[in-house]
C-alpha positions, 0 to 999 in steps of 0.5 A: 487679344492674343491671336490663338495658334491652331497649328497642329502638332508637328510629328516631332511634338506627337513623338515628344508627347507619345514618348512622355506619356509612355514613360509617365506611364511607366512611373505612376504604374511602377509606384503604384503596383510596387509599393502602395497596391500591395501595402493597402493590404493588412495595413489597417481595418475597413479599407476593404473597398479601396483596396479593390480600387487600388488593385484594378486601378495598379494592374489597368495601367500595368496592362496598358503600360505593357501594351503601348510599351511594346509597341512603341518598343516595335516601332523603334526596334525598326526604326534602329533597324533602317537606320544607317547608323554602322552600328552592327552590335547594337542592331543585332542586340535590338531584334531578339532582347525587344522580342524576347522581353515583349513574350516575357512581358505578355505573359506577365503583364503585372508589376510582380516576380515573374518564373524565376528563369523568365525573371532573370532572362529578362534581367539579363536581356533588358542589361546587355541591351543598355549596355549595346546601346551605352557605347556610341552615347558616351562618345558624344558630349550631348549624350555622355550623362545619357550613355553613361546612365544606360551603362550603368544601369545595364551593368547593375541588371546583369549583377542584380541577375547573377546576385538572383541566380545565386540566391535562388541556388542557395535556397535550392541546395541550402549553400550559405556561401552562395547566399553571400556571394548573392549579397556581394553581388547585390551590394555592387549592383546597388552601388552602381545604382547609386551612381545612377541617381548621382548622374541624373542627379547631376544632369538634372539640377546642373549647378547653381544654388536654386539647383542645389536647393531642389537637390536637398528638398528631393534628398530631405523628402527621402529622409522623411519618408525612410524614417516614417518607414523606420517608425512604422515598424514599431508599436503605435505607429500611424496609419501613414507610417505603417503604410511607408514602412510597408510600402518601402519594404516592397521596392528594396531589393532581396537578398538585402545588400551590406549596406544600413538599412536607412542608406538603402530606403533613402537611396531607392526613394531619391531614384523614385523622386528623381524618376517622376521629377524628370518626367513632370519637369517643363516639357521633358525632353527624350534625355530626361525620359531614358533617365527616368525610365532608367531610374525606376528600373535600377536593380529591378529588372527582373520585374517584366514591366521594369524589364521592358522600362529599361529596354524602352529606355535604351532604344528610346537614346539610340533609335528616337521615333522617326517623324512622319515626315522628313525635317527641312533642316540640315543635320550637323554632321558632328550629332552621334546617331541617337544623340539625345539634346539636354533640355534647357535649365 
């Protein structure tokens, strides 16, 4: 008989766990809030009872994940804040964008629309922090995919709040043009969101032909689903197709981009696979996790608990949980602060 372990967890390993279920966390309540608590509703007669469940169920875990996201964000802002890493804009960016989005988000703490100025405070706070924190993570190799990411994300919440600022001010004073511009912008922010799922893509599956494999089932589930989605907003649809159609409407962003409808359920649903993909895959890794975070939150930002998954996200690649107690192991003096491993294919 194989002799049993009964080592504790190092506090690397209770890090490594506390930041998986954190970010798991963050997807189940982001799919079940977004897209299927709110397309029970109407979809088909006496479900009356499990649409209470899937309400309480949605807005339990939206809370619990609001709480321990702040408070693993608090820990990790102070982390950044001891560390001796000369990285002056960052620090500075770190402080008021966590504190600013933990009130936004305790005031809502539900996957839904926030006030209109709360939502696109918190778009463009949650985007000028992963974009501080991009910089120093694309210099390194290990942590290019990562920063790069972060980047690109961020960019895409800064234009999907001005795209939100100028279709609220079109609404307002009935300007069509500003309705167009709101559109443009909303088109470059989904572009870059494509840009996105083709990095954690990329970084995911790496190459090979079992990884090309994984990639076109991923991309063939999203083609499935968008089509359900497709027919379910015909006559004589499914229970399953209307549910898909409903559920798919809520998670495409408004105003609606230049883009086929079809290219958009497909793309949103590959960044929903990828995101829940990276977070069940092996032992995930805290690379795997900042992609994920940053995936779900692509183009939604303004949304509180999207808004504080991307915060978490950049303080996660640049300020990891300290350990409780210091490492016996030298630090290769090449690692760029917060640098962030790759997991092992």
């Amino acid at each position: 008989m194989a002799p049993h372990d009964d080592r504790a967890p190092g506090p690397e390993e209770r890090d490594s766990r506390l930041l998986a279920l954190v970010t798991g966390l963050s997807v189940v309540s982001s799919i079940l809030g977004r897209a299927l608590a709110p397309a029970l509703p109407g979809s088909v007669a006496g479900i009356t009872a499990w649409i209470k469940v899937f309400d309480r169920v949605s807005g339990f875990l939206a809370q619990l994940f609001a709480i321990a996201g702040i408070l693993l964000a608090t820990r990790m802002v102070g982390s950044a804040l001891r560390s001796s890493a000369h990285d002056l804009l960052f620090k500075i960016v770190a402080v008021p964008v966590t504190i600013l989005v933990g009130f936004l988000v305790m005031m809502r703490r539900r996957i839904d629309y926030s006030e209109p100025r709360g939502s696109l405070a918190l778009a463009l706070a949650s985007g000028a922090l992963a974009l501080a924190a991009s910089p120093r993570l694309v210099q390194a190799a290990r942590t290019r995919a990562v920063g790069l990411v972060l980047a690109l994300t961020g960019l895409g919440s800064l234009l999907h709040a001005i795209g939100q600022g100028l279709a609220l001010q079109a609404n307002l004073e009935a300007l069509p043009d500003r309705f167009v511009a709101a559109r443009v912008m909303e088109t470059a922010g989904f572009a870059l969101g494509v840009l996105v799922a083709a990095c954690a893509a990329a970084w995911l599956f790496g190459r090979g032909h079992g990884s090309w494999l994984k990639l076109l089932a991923a991309l063939v589930a999203a083609a499935l689903f968008s089509h359900a989605a497709v027919l379910g907003s015909g006559p004589n649809a499914r229970l399953y197709e209307v549910l898909a159609s409903r559920s798919l409407g809520y998670l495409l962003r408004q105003p609606a981009p230049y883009l086929p409808g079809a290219f958009l359920g497909i793309v949103v649903l590959f960044q929903f696979i990828l995101a829940m993909w990276l977070v069940v895959a092996r032992r995930p890794s805290n690379s795997r996790l900042v992609l994920s975070l940053c995936l779900i939150s692509a183009g939604a930002t303004d949304i509180p608990l999207l808004g504080l998954a991307l915060t978490l996200a950049a303080l996660m690649a640049r300020a990891p949980l300290p350990s409780d107690a210091p490492s016996r192991e030298p630090q290769p003096s090449s690692a760029s602060p917060g640098a962030l491993r790759r997991a092992a294919p």
